[in-house]
C-alpha atoms as an extended CHARMM CRD file, in Angstrom:
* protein
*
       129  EXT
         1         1  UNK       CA             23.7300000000      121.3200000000     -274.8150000000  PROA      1               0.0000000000
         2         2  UNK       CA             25.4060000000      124.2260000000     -275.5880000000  PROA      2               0.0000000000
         3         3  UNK       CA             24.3140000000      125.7770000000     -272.0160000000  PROA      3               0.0000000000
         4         4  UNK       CA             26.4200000000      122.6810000000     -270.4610000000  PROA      4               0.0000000000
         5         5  UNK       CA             29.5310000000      123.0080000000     -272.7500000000  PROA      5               0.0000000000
         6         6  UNK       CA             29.2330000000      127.0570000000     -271.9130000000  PROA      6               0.0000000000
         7         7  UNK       CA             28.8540000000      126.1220000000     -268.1770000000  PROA      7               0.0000000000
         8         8  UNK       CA             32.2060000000      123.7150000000     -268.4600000000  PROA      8               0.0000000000
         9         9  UNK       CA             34.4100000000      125.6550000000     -270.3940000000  PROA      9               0.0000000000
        10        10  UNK       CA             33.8570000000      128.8760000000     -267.4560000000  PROA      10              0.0000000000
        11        11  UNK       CA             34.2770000000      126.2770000000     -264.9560000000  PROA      11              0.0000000000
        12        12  UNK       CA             37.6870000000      124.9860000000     -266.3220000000  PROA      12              0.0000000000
        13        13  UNK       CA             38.6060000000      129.0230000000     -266.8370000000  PROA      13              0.0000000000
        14        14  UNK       CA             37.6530000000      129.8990000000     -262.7470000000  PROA      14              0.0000000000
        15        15  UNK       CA             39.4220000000      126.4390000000     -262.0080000000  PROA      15              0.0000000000
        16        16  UNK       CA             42.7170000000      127.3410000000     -263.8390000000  PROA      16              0.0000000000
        17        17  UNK       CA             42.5530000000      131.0930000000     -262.6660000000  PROA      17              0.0000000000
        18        18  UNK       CA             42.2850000000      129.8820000000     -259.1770000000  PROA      18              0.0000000000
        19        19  UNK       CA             45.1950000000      127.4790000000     -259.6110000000  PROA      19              0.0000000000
        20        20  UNK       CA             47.4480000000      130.2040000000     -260.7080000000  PROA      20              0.0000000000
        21        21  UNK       CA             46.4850000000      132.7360000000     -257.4930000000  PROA      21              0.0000000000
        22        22  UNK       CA             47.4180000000      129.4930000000     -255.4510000000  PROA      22              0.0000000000
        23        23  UNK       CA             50.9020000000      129.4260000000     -257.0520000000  PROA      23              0.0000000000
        24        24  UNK       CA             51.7350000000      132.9930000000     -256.9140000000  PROA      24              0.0000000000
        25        25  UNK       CA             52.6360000000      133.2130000000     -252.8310000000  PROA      25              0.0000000000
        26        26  UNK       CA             54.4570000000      136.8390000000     -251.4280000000  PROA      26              0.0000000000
        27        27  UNK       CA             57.3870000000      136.2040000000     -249.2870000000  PROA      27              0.0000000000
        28        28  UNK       CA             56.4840000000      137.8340000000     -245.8150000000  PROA      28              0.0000000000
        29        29  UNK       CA             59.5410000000      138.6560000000     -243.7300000000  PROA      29              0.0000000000
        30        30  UNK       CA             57.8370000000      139.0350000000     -240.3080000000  PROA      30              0.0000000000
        31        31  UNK       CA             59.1170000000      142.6510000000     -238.6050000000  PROA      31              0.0000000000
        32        32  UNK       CA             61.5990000000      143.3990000000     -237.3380000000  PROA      32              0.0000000000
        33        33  UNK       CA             61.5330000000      143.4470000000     -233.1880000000  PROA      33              0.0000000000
        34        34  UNK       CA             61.2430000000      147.3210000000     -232.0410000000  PROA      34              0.0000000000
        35        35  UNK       CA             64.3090000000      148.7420000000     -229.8450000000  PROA      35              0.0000000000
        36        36  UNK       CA             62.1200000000      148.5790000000     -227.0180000000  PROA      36              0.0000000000
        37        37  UNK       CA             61.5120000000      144.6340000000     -227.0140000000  PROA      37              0.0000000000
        38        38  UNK       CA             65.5460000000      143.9700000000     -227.9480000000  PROA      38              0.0000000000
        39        39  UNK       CA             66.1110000000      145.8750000000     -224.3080000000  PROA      39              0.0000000000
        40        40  UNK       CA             63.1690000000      144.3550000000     -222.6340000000  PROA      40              0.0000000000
        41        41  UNK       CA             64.5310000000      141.0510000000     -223.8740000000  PROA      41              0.0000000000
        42        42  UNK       CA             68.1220000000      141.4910000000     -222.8510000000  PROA      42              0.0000000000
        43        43  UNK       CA             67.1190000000      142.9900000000     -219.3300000000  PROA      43              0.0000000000
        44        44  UNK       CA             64.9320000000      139.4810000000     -218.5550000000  PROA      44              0.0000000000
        45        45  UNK       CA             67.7040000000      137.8740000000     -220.1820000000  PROA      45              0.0000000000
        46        46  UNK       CA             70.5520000000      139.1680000000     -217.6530000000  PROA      46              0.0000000000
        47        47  UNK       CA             68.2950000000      138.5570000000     -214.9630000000  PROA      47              0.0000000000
        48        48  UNK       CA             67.6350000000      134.9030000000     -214.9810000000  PROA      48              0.0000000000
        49        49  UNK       CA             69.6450000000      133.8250000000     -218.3920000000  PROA      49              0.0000000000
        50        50  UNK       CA             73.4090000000      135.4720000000     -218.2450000000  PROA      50              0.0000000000
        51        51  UNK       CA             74.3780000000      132.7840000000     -215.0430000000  PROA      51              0.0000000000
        52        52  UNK       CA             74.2310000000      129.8090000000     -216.9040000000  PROA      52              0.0000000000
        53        53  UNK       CA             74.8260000000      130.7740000000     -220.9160000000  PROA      53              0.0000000000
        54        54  UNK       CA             76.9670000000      133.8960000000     -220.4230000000  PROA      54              0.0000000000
        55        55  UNK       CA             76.8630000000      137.7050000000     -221.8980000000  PROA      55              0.0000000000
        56        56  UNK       CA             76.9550000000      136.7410000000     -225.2980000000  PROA      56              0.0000000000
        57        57  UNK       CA             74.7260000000      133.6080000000     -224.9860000000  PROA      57              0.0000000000
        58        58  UNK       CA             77.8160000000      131.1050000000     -226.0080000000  PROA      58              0.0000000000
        59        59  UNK       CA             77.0040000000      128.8640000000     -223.0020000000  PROA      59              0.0000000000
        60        60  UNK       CA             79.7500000000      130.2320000000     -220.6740000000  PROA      60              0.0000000000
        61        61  UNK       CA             78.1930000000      131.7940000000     -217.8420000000  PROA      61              0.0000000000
        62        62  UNK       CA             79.5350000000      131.1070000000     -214.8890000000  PROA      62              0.0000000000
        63        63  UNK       CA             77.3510000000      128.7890000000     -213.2640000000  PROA      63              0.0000000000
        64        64  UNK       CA             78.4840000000      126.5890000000     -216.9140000000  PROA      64              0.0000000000
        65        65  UNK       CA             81.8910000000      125.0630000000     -215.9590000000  PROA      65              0.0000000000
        66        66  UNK       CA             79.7630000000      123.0790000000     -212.6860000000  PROA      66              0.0000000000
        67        67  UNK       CA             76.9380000000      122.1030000000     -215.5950000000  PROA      67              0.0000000000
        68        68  UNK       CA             77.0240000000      118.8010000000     -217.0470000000  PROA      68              0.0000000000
        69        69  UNK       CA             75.8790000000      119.2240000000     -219.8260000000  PROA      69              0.0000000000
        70        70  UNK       CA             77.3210000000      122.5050000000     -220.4940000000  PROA      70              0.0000000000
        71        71  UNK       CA             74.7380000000      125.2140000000     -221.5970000000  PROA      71              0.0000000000
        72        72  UNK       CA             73.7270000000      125.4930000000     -225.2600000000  PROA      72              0.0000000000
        73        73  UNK       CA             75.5870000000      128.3480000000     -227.1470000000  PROA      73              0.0000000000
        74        74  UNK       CA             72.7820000000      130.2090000000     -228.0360000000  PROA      74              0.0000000000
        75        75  UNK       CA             74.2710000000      132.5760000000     -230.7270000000  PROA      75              0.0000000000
        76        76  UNK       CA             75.1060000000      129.2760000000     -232.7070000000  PROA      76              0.0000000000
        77        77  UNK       CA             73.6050000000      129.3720000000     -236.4430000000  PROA      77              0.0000000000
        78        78  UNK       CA             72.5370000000      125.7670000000     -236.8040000000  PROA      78              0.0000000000
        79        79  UNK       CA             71.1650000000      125.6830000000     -233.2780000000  PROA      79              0.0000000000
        80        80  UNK       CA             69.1830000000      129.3790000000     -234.4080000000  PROA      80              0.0000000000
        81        81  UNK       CA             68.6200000000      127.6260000000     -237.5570000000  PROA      81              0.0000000000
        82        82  UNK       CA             67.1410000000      124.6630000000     -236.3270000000  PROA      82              0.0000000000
        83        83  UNK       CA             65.0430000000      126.1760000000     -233.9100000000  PROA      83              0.0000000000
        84        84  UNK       CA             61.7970000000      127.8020000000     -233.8730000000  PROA      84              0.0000000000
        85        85  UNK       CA             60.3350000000      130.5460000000     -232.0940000000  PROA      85              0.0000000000
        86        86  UNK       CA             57.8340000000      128.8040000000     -230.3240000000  PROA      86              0.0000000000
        87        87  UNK       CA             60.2350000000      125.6970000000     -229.6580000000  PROA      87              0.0000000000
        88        88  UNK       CA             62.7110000000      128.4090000000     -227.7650000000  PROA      88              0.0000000000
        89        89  UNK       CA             60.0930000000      130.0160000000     -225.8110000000  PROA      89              0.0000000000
        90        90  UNK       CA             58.4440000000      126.2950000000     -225.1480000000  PROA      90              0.0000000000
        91        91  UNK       CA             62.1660000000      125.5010000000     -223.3820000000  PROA      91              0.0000000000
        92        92  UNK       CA             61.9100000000      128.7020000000     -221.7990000000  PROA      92              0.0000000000
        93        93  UNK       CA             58.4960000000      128.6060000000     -220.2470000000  PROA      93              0.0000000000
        94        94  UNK       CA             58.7820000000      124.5090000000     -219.3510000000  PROA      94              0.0000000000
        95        95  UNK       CA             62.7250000000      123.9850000000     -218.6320000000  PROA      95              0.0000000000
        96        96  UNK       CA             65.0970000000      121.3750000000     -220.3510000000  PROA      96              0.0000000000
        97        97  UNK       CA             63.0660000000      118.4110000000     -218.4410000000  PROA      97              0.0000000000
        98        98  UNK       CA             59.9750000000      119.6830000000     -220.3180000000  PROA      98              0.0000000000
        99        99  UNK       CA             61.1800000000      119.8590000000     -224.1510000000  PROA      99              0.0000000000
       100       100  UNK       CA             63.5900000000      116.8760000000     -223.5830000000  PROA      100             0.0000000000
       101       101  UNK       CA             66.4780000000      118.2890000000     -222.5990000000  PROA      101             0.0000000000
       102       102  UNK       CA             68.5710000000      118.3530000000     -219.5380000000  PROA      102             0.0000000000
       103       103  UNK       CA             66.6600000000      118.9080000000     -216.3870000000  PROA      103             0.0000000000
       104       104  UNK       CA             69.7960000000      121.8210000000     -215.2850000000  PROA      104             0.0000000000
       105       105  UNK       CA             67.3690000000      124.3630000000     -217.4480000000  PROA      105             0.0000000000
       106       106  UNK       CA             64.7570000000      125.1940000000     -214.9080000000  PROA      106             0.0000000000
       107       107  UNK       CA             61.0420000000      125.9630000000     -216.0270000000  PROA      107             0.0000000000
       108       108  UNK       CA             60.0930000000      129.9030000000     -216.0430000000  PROA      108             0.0000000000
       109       109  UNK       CA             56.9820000000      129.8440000000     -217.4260000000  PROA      109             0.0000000000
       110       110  UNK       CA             55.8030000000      130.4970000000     -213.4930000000  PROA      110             0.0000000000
       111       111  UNK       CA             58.2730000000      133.5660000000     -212.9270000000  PROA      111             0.0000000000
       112       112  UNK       CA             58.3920000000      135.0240000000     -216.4790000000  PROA      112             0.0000000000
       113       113  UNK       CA             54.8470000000      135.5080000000     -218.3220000000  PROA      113             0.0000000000
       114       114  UNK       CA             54.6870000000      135.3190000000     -222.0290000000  PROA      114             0.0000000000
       115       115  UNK       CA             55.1600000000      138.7380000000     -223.2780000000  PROA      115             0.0000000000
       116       116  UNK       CA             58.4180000000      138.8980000000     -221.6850000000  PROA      116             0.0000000000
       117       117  UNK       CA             59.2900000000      135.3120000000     -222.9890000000  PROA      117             0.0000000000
       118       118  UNK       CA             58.8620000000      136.7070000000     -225.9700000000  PROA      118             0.0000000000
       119       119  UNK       CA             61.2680000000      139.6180000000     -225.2920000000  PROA      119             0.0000000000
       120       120  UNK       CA             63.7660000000      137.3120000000     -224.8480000000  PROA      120             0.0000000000
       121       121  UNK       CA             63.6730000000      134.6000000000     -227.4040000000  PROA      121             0.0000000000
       122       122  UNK       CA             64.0610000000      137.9290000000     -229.5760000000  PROA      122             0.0000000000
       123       123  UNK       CA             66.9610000000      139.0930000000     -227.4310000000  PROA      123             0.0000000000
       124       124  UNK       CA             68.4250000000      135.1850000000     -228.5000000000  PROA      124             0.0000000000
       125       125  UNK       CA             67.6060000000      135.7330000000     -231.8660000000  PROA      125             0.0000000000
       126       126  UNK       CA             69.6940000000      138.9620000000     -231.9980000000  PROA      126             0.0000000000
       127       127  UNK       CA             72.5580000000      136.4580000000     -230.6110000000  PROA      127             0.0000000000
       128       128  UNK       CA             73.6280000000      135.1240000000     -233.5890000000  PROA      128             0.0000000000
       129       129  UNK       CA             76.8740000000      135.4010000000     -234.8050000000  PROA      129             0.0000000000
């Protein structure tokens, strides 16, 4: 009997100990993107980008007075807010037709492969004003 009471009371310790790691989470910033991949970024960026949502990404390119809708401004803080890595380089690799959008954003998932997608949803992050 004692054995089983023992056995419980350790149990309810390792239970409680566990608990506590569980609550105890570090904050990880993720790094921060290298000089090289900012450039990288920006240069596929100017390339097939800077036509429709401008230098500074604020949707004034100028293709964008002929667009209806107008491209998104790109340095915008909700928009950056609400926005997730993957859900920028998703509209980037499968157009506006393929996350919902307008169908004026073409699809470069075929022209620009991944690591450089990559490059430049980091270039857009560094848009934000």
């Amino acid at each position: 009997m004692r054995a089983i009471v023992s056995l419980l009371i350790s149990l309810s310790f390792l239970g409680l100990s566990c608990r506590r790691a569980t609550r105890v989470a570090a904050v990880v910033k993720p790094p921060r993107p290298s000089a090289y991949e900012l450039q990288l970024g920006k240069d596929v960026y100017q390339r097939y980008c800077v036509g429709c949502h401008g230098d500074t990404g604020a949707g004034d390119g100028f293709n964008s007075f002929s667009l209806d809708p107008h491209p998104r401004d790109l340095g915008d803080p909700a928009f950056q807010k609400s926005k997730s890595n993957v859900d920028l380089s998703d509209a980037i690799r499968r157009g506006g037709a393929g996350v919902g959008l307008t169908s004026l954003m073409p699809p470069w998932g075929h022209t620009i492969d991944d690591r450089h997608i990559n490059a430049v949803v980091l270039y857009i992050r560094s848009l934000r004003r």
